[in-house]
C-alpha positions as CSV (number, residue, x, y, z in Angstrom):
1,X,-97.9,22.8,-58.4
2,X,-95.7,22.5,-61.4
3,X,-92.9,19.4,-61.9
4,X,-89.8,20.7,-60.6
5,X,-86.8,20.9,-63.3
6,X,-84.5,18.2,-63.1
7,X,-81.3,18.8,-62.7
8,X,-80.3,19.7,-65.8
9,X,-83.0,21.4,-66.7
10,X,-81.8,23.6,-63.7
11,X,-78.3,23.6,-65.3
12,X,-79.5,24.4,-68.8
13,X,-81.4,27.4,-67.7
14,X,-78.1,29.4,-66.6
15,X,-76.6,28.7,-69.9
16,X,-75.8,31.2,-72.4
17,X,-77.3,30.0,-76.0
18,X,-73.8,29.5,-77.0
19,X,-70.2,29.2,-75.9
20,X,-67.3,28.4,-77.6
21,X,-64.6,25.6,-76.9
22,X,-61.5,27.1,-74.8
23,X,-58.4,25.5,-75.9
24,X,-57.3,23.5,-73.1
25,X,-54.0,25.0,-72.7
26,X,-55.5,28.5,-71.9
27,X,-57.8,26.7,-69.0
28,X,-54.6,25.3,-67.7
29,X,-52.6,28.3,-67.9
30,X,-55.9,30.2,-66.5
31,X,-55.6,27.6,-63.6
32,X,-51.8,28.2,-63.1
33,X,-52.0,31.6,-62.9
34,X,-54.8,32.0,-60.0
35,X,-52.5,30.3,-57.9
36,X,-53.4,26.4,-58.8
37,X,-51.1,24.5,-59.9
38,X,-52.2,21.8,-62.8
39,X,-51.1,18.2,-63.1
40,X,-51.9,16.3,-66.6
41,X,-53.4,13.3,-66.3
42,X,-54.8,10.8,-69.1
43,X,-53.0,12.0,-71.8
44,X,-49.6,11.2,-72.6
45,X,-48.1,14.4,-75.0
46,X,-49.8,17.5,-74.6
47,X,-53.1,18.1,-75.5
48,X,-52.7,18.7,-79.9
49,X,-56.0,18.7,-81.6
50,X,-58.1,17.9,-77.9
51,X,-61.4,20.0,-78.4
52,X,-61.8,22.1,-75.5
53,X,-64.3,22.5,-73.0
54,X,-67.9,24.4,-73.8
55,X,-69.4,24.8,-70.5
56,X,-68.5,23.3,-66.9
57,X,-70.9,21.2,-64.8
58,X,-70.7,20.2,-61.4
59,X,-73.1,17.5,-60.9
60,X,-73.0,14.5,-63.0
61,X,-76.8,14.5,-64.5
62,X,-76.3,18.0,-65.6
63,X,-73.6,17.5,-67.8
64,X,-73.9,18.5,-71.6
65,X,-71.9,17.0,-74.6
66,X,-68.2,18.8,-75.0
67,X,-68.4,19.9,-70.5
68,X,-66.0,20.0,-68.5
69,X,-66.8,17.4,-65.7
70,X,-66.0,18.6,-61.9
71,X,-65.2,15.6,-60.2
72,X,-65.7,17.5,-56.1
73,X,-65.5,14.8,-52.8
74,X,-68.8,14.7,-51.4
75,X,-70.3,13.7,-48.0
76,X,-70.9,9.9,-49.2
77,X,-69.3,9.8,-52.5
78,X,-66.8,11.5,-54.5
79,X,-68.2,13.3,-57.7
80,X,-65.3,11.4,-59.8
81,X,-66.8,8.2,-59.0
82,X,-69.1,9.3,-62.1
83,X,-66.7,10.5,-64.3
84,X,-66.4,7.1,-66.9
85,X,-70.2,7.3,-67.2
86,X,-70.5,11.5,-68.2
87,X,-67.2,11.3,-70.1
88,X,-69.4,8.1,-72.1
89,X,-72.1,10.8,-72.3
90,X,-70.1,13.4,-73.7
91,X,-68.1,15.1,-71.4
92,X,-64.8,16.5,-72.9
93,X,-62.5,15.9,-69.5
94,X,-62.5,15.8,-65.7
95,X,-61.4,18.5,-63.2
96,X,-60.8,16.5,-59.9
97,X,-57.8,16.3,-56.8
98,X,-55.9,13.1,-56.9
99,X,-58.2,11.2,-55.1
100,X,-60.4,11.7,-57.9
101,X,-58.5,10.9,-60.2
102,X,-58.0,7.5,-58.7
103,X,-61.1,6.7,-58.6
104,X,-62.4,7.5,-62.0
105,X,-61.6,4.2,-63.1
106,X,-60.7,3.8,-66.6
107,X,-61.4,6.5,-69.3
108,X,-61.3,6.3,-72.8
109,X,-57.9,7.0,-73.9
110,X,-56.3,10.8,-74.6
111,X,-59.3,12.3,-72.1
112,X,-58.2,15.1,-70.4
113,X,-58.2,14.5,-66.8
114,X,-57.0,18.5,-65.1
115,X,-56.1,17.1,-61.5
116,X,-55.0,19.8,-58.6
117,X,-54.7,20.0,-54.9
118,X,-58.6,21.3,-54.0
119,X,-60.9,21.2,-56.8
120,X,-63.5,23.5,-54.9
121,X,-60.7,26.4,-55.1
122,X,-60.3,25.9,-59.1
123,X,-63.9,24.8,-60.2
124,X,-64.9,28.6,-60.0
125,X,-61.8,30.1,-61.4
126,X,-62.0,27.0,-64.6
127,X,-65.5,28.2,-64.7
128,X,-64.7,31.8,-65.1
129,X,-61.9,30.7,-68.0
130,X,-64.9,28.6,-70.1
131,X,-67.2,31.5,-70.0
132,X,-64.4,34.2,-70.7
133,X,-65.4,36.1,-67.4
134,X,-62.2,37.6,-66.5
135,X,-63.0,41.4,-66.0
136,X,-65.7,41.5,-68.5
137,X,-69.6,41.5,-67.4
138,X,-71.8,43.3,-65.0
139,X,-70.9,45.6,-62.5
140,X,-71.7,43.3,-59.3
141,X,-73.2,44.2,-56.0
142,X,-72.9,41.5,-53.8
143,X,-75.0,41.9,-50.0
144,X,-74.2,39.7,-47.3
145,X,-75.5,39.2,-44.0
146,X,-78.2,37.1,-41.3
147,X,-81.1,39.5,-42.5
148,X,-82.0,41.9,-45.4
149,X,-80.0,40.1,-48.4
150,X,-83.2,40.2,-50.1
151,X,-85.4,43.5,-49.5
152,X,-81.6,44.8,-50.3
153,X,-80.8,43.2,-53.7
154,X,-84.6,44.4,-54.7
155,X,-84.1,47.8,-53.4
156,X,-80.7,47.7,-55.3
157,X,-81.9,46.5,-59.0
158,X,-85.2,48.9,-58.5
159,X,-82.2,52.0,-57.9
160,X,-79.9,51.1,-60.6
161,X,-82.8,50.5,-63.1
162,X,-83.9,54.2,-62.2
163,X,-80.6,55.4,-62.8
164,X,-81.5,54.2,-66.5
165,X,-78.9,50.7,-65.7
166,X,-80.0,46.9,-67.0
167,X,-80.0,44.8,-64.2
168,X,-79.6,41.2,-63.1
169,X,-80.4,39.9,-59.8
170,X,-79.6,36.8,-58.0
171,X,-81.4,35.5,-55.3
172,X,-83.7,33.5,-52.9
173,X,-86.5,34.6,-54.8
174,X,-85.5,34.8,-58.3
175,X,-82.9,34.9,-60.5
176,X,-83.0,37.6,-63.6
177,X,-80.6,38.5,-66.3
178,X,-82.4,41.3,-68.1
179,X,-85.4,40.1,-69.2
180,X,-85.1,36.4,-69.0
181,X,-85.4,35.0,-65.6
182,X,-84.1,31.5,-64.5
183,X,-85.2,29.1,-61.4
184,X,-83.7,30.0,-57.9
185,X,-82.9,26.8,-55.9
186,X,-80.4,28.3,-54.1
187,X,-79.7,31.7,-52.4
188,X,-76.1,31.7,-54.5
189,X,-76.0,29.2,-57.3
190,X,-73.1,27.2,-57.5
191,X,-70.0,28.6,-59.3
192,X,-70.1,26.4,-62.4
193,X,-74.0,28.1,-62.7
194,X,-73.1,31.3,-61.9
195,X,-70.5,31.9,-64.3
196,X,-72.4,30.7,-67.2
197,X,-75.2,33.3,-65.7
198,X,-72.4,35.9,-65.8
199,X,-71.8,35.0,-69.6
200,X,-75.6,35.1,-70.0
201,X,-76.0,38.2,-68.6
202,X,-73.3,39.9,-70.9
203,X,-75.6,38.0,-73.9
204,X,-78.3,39.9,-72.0
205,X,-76.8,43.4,-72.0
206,X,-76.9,43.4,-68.4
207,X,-74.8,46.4,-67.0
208,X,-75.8,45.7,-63.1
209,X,-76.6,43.0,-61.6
210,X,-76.8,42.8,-57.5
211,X,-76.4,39.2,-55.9
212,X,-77.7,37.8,-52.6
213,X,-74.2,36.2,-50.8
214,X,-74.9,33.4,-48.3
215,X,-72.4,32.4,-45.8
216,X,-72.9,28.9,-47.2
217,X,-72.2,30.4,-50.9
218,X,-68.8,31.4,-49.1
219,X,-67.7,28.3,-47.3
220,X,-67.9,26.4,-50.2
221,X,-66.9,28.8,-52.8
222,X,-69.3,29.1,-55.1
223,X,-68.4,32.7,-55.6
224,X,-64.9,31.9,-56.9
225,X,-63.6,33.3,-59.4
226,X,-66.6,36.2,-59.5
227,X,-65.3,40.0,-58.6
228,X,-68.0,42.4,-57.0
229,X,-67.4,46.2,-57.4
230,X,-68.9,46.7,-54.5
231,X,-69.9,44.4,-51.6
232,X,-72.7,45.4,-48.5
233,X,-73.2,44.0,-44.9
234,X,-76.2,44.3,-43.2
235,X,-76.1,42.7,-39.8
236,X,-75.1,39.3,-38.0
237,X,-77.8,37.4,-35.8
238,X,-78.3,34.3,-35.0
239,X,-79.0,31.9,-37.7
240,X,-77.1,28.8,-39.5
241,X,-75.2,26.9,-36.2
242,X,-76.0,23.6,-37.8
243,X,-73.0,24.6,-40.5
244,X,-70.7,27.2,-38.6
245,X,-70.8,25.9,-34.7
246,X,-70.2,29.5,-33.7
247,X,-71.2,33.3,-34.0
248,X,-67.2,33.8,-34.2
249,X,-67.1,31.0,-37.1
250,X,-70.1,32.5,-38.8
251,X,-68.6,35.6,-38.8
252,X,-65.6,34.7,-40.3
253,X,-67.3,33.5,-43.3
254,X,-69.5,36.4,-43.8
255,X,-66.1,38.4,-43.8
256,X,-64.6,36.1,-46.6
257,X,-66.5,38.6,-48.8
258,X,-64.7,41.3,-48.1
259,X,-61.3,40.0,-49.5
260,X,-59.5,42.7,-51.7
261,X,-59.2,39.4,-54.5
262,X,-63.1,39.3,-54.6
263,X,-64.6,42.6,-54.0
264,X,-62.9,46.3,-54.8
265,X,-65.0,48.0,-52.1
266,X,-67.2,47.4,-49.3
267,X,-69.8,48.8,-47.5
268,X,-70.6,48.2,-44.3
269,X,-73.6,48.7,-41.8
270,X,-71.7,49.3,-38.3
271,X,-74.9,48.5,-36.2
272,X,-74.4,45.3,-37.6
273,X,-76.7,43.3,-34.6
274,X,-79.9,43.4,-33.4
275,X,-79.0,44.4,-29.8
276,X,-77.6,47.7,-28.2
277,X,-73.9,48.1,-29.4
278,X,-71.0,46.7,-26.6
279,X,-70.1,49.5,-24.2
280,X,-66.9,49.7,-26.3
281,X,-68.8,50.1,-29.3
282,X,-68.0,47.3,-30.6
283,X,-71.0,45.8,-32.8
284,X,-70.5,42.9,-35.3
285,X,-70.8,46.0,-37.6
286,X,-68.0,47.7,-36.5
287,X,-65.7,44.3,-36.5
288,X,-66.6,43.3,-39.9
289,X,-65.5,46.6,-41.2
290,X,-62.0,46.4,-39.3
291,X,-61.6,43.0,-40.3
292,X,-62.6,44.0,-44.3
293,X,-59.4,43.6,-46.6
294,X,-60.4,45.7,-49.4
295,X,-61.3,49.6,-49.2
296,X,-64.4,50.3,-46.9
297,X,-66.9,52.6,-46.8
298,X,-69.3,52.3,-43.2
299,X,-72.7,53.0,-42.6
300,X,-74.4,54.2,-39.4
301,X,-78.1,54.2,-39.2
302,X,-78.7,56.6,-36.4
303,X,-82.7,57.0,-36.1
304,X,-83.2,53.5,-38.5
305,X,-80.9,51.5,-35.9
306,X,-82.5,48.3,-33.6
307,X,-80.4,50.1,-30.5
308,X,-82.3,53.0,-29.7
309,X,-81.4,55.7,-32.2
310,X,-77.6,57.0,-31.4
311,X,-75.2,57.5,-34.1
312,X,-72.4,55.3,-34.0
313,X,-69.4,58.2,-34.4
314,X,-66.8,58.3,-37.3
315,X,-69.1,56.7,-39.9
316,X,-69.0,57.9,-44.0
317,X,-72.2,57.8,-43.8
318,X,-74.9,58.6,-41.8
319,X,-79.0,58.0,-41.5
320,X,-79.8,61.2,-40.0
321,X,-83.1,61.7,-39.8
322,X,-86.6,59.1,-40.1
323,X,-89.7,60.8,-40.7
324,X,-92.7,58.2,-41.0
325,X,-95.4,59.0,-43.4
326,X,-98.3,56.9,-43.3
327,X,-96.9,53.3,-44.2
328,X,-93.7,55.0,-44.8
329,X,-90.0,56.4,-44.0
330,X,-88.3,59.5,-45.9
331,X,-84.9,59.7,-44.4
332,X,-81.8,61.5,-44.7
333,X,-78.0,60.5,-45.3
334,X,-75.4,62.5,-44.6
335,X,-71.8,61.7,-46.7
336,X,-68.8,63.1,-43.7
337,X,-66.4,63.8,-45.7
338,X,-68.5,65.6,-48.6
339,X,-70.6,67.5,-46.0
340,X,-73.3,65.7,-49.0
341,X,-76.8,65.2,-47.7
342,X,-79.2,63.0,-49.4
343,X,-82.9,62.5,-48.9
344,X,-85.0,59.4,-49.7
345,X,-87.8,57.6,-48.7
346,X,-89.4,53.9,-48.8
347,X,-92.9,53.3,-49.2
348,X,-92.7,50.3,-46.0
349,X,-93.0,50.9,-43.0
350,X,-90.3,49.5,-40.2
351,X,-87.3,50.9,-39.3
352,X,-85.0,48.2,-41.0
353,X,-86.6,49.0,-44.4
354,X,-85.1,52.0,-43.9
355,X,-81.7,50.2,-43.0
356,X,-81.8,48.3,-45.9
357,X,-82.6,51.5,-48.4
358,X,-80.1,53.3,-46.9
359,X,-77.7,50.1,-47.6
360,X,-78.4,50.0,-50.9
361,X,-78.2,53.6,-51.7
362,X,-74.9,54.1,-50.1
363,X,-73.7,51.1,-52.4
364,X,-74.7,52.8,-55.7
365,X,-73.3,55.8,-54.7
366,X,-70.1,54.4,-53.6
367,X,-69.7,52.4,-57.1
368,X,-70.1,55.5,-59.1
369,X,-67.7,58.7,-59.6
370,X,-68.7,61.7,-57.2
371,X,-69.7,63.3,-60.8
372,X,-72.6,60.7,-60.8
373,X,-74.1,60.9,-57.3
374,X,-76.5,64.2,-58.2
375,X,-78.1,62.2,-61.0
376,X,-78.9,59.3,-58.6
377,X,-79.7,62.1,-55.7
378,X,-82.8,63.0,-58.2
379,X,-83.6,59.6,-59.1
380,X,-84.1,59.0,-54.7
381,X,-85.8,62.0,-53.7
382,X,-89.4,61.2,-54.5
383,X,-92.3,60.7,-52.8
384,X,-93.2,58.4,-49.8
385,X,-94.8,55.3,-51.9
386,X,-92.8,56.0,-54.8
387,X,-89.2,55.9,-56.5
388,X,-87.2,52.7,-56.2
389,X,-87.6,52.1,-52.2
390,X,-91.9,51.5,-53.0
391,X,-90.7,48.0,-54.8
392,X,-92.7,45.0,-53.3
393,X,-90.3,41.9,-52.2
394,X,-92.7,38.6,-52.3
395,X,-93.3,36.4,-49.5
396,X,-91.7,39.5,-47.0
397,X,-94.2,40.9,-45.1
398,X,-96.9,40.5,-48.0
399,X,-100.1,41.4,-47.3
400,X,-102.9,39.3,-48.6
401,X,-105.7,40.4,-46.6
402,X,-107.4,43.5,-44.5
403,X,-109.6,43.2,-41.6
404,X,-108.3,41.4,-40.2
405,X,-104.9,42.3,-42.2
406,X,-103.0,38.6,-43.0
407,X,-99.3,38.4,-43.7
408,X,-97.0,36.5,-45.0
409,X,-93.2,36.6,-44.3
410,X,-90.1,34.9,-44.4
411,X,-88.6,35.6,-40.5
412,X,-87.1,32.5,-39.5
413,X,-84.7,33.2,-37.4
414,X,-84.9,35.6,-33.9
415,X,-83.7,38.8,-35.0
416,X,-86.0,38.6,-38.2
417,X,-89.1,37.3,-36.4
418,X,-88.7,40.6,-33.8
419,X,-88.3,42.7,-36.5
420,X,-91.5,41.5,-38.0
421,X,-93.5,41.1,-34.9
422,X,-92.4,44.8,-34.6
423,X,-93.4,46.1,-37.6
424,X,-96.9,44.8,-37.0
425,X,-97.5,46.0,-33.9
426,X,-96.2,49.6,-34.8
427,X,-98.5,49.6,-37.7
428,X,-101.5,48.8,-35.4
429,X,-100.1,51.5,-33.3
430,X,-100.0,53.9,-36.3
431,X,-103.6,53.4,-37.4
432,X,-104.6,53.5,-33.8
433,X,-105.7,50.4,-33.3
434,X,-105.6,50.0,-29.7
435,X,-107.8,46.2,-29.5
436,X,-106.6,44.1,-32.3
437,X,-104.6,41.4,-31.8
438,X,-101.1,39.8,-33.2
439,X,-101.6,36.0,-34.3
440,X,-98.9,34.7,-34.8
441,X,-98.5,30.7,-37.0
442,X,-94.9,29.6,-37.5
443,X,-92.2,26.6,-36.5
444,X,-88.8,25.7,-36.9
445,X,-86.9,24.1,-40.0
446,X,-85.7,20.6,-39.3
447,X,-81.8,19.5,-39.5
448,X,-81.0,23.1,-38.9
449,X,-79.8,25.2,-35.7
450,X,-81.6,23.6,-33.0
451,X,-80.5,26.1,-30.6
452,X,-82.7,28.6,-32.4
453,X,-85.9,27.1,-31.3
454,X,-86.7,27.8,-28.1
455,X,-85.3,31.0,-28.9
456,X,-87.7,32.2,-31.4
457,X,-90.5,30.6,-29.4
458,X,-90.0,32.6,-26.5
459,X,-90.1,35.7,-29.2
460,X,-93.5,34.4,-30.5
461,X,-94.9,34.8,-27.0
462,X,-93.3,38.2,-26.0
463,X,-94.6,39.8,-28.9
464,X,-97.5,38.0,-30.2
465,X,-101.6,37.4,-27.8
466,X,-102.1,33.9,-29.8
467,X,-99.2,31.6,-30.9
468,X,-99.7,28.6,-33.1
469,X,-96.9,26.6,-33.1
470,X,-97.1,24.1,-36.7
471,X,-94.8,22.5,-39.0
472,X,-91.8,24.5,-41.2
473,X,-89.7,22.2,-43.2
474,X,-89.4,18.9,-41.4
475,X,-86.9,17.4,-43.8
476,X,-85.5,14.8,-41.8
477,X,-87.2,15.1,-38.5
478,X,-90.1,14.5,-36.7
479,X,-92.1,17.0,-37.3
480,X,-93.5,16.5,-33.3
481,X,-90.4,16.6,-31.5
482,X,-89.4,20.1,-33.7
483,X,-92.8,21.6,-32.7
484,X,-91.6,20.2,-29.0
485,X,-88.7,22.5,-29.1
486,X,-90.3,25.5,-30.4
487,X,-93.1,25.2,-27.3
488,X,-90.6,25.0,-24.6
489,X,-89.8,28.8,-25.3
490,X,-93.2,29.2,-26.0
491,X,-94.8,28.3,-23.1
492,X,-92.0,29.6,-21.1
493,X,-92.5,32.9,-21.6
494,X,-96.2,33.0,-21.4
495,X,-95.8,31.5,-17.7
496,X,-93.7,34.7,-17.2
497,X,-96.3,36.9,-19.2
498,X,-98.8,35.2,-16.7
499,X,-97.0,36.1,-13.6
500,X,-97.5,40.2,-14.5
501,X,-101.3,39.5,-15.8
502,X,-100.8,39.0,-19.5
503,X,-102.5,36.1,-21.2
504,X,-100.9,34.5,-24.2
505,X,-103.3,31.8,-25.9
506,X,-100.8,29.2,-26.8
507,X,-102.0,26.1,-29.4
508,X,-100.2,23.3,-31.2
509,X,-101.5,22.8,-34.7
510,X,-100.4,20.7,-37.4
511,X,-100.1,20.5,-40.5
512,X,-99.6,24.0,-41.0
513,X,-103.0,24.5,-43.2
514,X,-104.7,23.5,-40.3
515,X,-103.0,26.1,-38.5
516,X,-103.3,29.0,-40.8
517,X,-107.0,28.1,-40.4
518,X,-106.8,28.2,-36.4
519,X,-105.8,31.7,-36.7
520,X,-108.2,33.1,-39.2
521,X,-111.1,31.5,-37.1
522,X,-110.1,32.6,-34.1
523,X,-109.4,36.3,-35.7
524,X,-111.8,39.4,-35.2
525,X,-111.5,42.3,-37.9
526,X,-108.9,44.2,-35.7
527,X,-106.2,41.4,-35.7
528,X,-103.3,41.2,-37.4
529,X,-102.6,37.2,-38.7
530,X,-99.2,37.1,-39.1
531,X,-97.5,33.6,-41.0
532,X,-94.0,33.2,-40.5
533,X,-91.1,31.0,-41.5
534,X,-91.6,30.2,-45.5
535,X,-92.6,34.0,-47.1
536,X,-92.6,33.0,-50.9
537,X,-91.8,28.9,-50.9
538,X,-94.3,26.8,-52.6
539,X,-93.1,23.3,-51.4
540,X,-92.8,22.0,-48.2
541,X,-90.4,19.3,-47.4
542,X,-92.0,16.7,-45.1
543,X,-89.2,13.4,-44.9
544,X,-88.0,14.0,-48.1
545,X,-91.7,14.3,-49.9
546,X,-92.6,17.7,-51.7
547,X,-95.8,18.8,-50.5
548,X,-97.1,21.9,-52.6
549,X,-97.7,24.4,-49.6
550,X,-98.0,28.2,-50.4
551,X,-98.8,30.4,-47.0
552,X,-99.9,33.0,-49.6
553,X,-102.6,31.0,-51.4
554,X,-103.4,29.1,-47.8
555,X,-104.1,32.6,-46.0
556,X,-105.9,34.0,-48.5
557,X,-108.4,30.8,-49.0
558,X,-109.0,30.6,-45.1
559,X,-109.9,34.5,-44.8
560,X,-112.5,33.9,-47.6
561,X,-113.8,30.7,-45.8
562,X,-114.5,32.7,-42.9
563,X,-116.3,35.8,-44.2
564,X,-112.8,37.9,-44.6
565,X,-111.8,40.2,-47.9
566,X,-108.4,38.7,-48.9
567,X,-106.3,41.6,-50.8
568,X,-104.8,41.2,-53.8
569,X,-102.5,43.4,-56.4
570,X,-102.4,43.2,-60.3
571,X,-100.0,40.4,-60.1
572,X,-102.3,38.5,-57.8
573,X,-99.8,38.7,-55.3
574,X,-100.6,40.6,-51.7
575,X,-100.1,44.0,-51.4
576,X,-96.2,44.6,-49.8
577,X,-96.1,47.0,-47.2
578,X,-92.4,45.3,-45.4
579,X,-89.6,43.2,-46.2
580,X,-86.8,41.7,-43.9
């Protein structure tokens, strides 16, 4: 396992090689005019012959010579507390609210200290101003949503780099900007970070870049200050109670997207839920589009939908037909008020690959001129296993071995660990394997949604013959009392499997290599070993300790211990035949 970066290593790498200083009276007339007002503190007449800001750094360790500080309240401790130190180190001024500002302490004389009424509303909009942002850059594609972010924002950059585009992507995985790719941490970067990647990727010649958007990213505005052309919903299940306390909170920040101030159009999948839509028709889907402020375009996915097939009426859009062929989908979508028809196909199998294809092609064609959409018509009709819906996703359903076949993926939550449980079993089905077996290996993330537990683990023994519960992320926690919660769905539902004659083999198993090699062991060439919960992450946090942990590497060095083939492709990664 290699060191990990140190924070402002991190920083560094979203940097631009060069920026120049921005007079300070353009940040605070940038400030003023995005609605935030600006009080001058720590200099005493006006700001002649103060060097401006360079770059903009949030945390205090990260901060280069010439920054703007951010001074932000934290749990335990306000950022400003810092500020004498980083302003000794270099840092040009301090952006901070008043309570900030009183705490800062003494600074040298004539710094610049930029006080306002929430600094978490101005850092991104400061950021934007030190970059020189303001409607210059990449065309953005921003997808939100409980599942799919990912499998989308790859399906997206693999589109637009068909169409002949450059592309950036930000994400769980990775972050790219052309060429040059920089550490992912965080689903969304914060706002100082991702506005020094938006000056890099304009360094870059990026002309696309697509962008997973967390709920998290939007609660605490790290996309401010960022426009997206065009922003996509995929669906709303249950996942991230520990931060929102509700579906109907939850929901509200996945619809923060969809302000006419941060995105100029939205598309939006209407069976937005992994259940069969209200008897009203109402689906999360179908709210988040009504409650969208900017102009919307809506999705229905028809055949590719979790509820059974039926077109949710007066959509733009339409999936109108699924064909499977071999490991995967060509489908069809139909534009209403065009009459257009469109055909396309993914090389993965699973009905919500299709779901997020069609996603990401309806969010190309609804950022370009009508003029365009033949051109990128071409570019999708291709071949099952080819074309930009064949691109492999790491660490989502990434197969890394065959007889038995052993996956990895990232499902950790309910809706995602049905939807991969169901994509295995229907590609047993579709070979026509009638005696192999799902094993499944997975647990629950500590100081997370609790409620979410039991819940998955009475999934796990619906779907799967053998369930190993092990260890996710801890964190915090005992690891014990988390497996605890996990088995009282568990064992739950295989007393109710019992009671109509099925058997479900039910083991605890930690640590989780341990585990992985329970399942292998007890696996016979027809099986399916399925690992869920961590997909691509290489660390596991056990009590604050990294342990280097990689489900990939573990999988494929258990199949080999016990006689089995692991599978590998040219990047030594496993074959991808899903994503979530």
């Amino acid at each position: 396992m290699t060191s990990p970066l140190s924070p402002a290593e991190q920083d560094a790498a979203f940097r631009p090689d060069h920026t120049d200083p921005l007079d300070w009276n353009d940040l605070i007339e940038a400030l003023n005019r995005s609605g935030l007002p600006v009080e001058l503190a720590g200099v005493d007449s006006g700001l002649p012959g103060q060097p401006g800001p360079a770059g903009i750094a949030m945390d205090s360790r990260a901060v280069r010579a010439g920054d703007l500080y951010v001074g932000v309240p934290g749990a335990n401790r306000h950022g400003a507390e810092f500020a004498a130190a980083v302003v000794a180190a270099g840092a040009a001024g301090l952006l901070t609210d008043r309570a900030g500002a009183d705490l800062a302490g003494d600074l040298p004389p004539g710094t610049p200290v930029l006080v306002v009424r929430d600094v978490r509303d101005a850092v991104g909009p400061a950021a934007a101003a030190i970059y020189r942002n303001a409607g210059v850059g990449p065309r953005m594609y921003g997808i939100t949503g409980t599942n799919g972010k990912t499998t989308t924002s790859y399906f997206l950059t693999s589109l637009l780099e068909a169409w002949g585009e450059t592309t950036g992507l930000i994400g769980t995985i990775e972050i790219r900007a052309g060429r040059r790719t920089v550490p992912s941490t965080l689903t969304t970067p914060e706002s100082t970070q991702l506005h020094a990647l938006m000056a890099m990727m304009r360094q870059e010649q990026v002309s696309s870049a697509a962008m997973e958007v967390s709920s998290h990213a939007i609660s605490y505005r790290r996309v401010a200050g960022l426009h997206f052309a065009v922003a996509g919903f995929t669906n709303l299940t249950q996942d991230h109670l520990d931060l929102h306390g509700s579906m109907e909170e939850y929901f509200a920040a996945k619809a923060g997207l969809f302000d006419a101030r941060r995105t100029g159009r939205a598309v939006v999948t209407l069976d937005g839920g992994p259940d069969a839509p209200d008897p009203d028709g109402t689906t999360w889907g179908t709210r988040m589009a009504a409650a969208a402020g900017c102009p919307t375009a809506t999705l229905s996915l028809g055949p590719a939908a979790d509820h059974g097939g039926t077109p949710l009426t007066g959509a733009d859009w339409t999936v109108t037909s699924v064909e499977a062929i071999g490991l995967g989908h060509r489908f069809s979508l139909l534009h209403a008020a065009s009459g257009r028809s469109v055909t396309a196909s993914t090389g993965l199998p699973g009905r919500f690959n299709v779901a997020n294809a069609a996603l990401a092609a309806v969010m190309v064609f609804e950022s370009l001129p009508g003029t365009e959409w033949d051109a990128v018509a071409r570019v999708l009709n291709v071949p099952v296993g080819q074309g930009p819906f064949a691109t492999a996703v790491p660490g989502r359903m990434e197969v890394v071995g065959q007889s038995p076949d052993g996956i990895v993926d990232f499902a950790h939550n309910p809706d995602g660990m049905v939807r991969a449980l169901e994509s295995v079993r229907d590609a047993r089905q579709a070979a026509g394997n009638t005696s192999g077996r799902t094993i499944l290996v997975f647990g629950a993330t500590g100081d997370r949604d609790r409620a979410k537990r039991p819940v998955m683990g009475r999934i796990a023994a619906e779907w799967a013959d053998i369930v190993i519960v092990t260890d996710d992320d801890a964190h915090t926690e005992e690891p014990a009392g988390i497996r605890s919660e996990v088995l009282t769905g568990v064992r739950e539902a295989a007393r109710q499997a019992a009671g109509t004659g099925r058997e479900i083999e039910v083991h605890e198993t930690a640590p989780r290599q341990d585990a992985i090699d329970l399942a292998v062991s007890l696996a016979t060439p027809a099986d399916t070993v399925l690992l869920a919960g961590r997909g691509h992450e290489t660390v596991q946090d056990m009590d604050g300790v990294d342990v280097a942990l990689d489900d990939r590497v573990e999988l494929r060095a258990a199949l080999a211990r016990h006689g089995f083939s692991p599978s590998s492709d040219s990047h030594g990664r496993g074959r991808k035949v899903d994503g979530s």
